[in-house]
N, C-alpha and C positions, 0 to 999 in steps of 0.2 A: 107546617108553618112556612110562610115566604114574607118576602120583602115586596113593601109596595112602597113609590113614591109619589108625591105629591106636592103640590102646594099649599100650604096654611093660609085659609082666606082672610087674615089680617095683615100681618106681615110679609106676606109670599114668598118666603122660601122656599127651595126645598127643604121637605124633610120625610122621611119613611117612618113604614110603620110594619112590624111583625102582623100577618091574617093569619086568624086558623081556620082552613079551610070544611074543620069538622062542624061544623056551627055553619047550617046551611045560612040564614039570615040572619043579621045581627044591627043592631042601633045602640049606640053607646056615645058619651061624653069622655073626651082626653083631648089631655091642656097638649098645646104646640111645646114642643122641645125649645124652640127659640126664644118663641115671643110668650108664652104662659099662657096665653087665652084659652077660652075652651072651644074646643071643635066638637061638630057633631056627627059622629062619622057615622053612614048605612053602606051595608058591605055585603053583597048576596052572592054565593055560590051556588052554580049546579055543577055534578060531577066533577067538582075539586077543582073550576076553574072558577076565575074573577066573573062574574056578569055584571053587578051593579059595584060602584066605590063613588060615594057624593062625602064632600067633607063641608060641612057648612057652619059658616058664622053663627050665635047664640043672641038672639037680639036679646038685649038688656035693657 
């Protein structure tokens, strides 16, 4: 596990997030720490390092 940071495309803070790097590719929904929205985050590893990290607004 590590720490990533980024921006919340609502609000834009920063805020971070725990990766597990064992989960080569992953897409998943989690609410921003700040503002509660949902973010849609896709997260790709190869050999234990970041390649992709997109965190995207939930059109409603």
């Amino acid at each position: 596990m590590f720490e990533h940071y980024f921006q919340c495309p609502y609000c834009w803070e920063d805020i971070s997030m725990l990766l597990d790097p064992s989960v080569r590719k992953q897409t998943y929904v989690e609410d921003c720490e700040v503002c509660c929205n949902p973010i849609q985050l896709t997260v790709a590893f190869e050999a234990e390092e970041l390649v992709e990290f997109r965190a995207e607004d939930i059109e409603q």
